[in-house]
N, C-alpha and C positions, 0 to 999 in steps of 0.2 A: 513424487507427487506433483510437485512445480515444473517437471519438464524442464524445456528451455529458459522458462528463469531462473532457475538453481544452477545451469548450466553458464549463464552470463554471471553467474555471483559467483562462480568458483575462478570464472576468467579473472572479473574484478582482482577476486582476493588474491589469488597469484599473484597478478601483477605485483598489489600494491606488498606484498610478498617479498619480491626480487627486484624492488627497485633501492634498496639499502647495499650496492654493492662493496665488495672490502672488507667484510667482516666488522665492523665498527656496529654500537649501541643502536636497537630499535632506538627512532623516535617517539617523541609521547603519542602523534599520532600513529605511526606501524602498533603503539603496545594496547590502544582502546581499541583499535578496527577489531570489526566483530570477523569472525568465520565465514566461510558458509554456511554452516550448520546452526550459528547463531542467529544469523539471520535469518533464516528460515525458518528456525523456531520464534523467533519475534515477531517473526510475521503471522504466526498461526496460530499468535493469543488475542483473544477474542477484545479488542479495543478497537478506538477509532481513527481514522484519517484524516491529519488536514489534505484538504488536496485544492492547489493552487493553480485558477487559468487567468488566460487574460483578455480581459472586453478591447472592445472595436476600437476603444482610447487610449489602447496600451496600458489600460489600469490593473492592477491584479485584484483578482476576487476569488478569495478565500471561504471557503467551508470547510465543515465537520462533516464525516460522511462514514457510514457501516461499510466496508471491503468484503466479498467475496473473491473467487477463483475459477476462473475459468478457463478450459485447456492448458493450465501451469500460468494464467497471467493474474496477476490482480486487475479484478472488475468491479464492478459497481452499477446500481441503476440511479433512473434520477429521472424528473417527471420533464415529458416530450419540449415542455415550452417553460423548461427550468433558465435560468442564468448561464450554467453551465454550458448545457449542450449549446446555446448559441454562441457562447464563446468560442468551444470548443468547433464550430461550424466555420470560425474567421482565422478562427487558430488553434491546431491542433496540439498544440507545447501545453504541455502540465507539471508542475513538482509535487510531490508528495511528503508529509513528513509522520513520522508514528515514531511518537516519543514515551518515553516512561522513565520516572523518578521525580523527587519532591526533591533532596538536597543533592548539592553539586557532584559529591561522589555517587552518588547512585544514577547520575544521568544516563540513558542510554536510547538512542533512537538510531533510523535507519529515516533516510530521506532519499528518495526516488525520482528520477530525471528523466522525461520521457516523453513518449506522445500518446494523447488520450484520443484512443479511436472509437467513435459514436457505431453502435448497433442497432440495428432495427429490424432484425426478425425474431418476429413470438418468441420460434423456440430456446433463441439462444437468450434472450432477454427474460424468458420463465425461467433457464437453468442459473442464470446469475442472481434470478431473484431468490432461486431455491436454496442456492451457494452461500448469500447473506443472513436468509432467514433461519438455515443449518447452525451457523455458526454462532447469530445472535438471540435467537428466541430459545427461551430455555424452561419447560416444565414447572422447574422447580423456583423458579424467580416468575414468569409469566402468567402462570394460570392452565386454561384450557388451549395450546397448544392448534388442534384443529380446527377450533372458532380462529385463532389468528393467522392462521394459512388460509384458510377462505379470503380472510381479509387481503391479504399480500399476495395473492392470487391476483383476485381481483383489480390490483390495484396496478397490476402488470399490464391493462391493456392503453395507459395513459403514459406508462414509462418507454425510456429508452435506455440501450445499456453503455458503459463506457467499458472499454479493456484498455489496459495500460501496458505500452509495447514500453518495454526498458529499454532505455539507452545510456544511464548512468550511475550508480550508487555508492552511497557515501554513509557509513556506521561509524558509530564511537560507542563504548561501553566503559563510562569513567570506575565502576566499581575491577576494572582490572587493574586499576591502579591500587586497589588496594587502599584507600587512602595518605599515598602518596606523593607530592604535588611539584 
């Protein structure tokens, strides 16, 4: 379903796989790195993204943001004359980070290294709005569902979209230690 980014997160994991040559002990890092299939399942539970650019001052500017998918990337929209996309206009470099746990052994995230590419035709910028609202709007928490597609609809002709080409990833899952330390 992720295409080519499941296809760079299995290269990732390999690697980081076969770089313990000699038969000697995983490190604590090789024993938290998630899968691929871990991470692909973390990526496909419905939370949020920090995602990290940086202004004309070399400053970082950090938000919270709903993810979508689009053709296997993580995408996102965001309004035409937001922060972002101007950053993203001077400098295309992003990190991402989607974390989860409350105590130390339960920590687990996956953080994303990449370049954040700006969108701006309709159709592809409806489908990543339809990709976010799929995943976050929910009947049964929401309400009427169709009154807020109208709205997010709508709200598509002032946005633009980002897709996020990978170039790097980094998982830990401390609950595989077991609470070990």
């Amino acid at each position: 379903m992720l295409g080519d980014f499941v296809h760079l997160l299995a290269v990732v994991v390999l690697v980081l796989r076969n770089m313990k040559k000699g038969g000697g002990p995983l490190s604590r890092r090789d024993q938290i790195t998630m899968t691929t299939g871990e991470i692909e399942n973390f990526l496909q539970r419905r939370q949020t993204v920090s995602l990290a650019s940086i202004d004309t001052k070399g400053k970082i500017h950090l938000v919270a943001m709903w993810y979508g998918f689009y053709e296997g990337q993580i995408a996102m929209w965001t309004y035409g004359k937001s922060q972002k996309i101007m950053n993203l206009r001077s400098n295309p470099n992003v990190t991402m980070l989607i974390e989860d746990g409350d105590r130390y052994e339960e920590l687990r995230g996956v953080e994303i290294v990449g370049v954040g590419r700006i969108v701006e035709d309709r159709p592809t910028i409806e489908a990543i709005g339809s990709s976010i609202f799929d995943r976050y709007v929910s009947p049964d928490i929401d309400g009427d569902v169709a009154v807020l597609r109208e709205g997010f609809v709508k709200s598509a002709q002032k946005r633009l979209g980002i897709v996020v080409e990978v170039e790097k990833i980094v998982s830990w899952d401390h609950r595989k230690l077991q609470g070990v330390y």
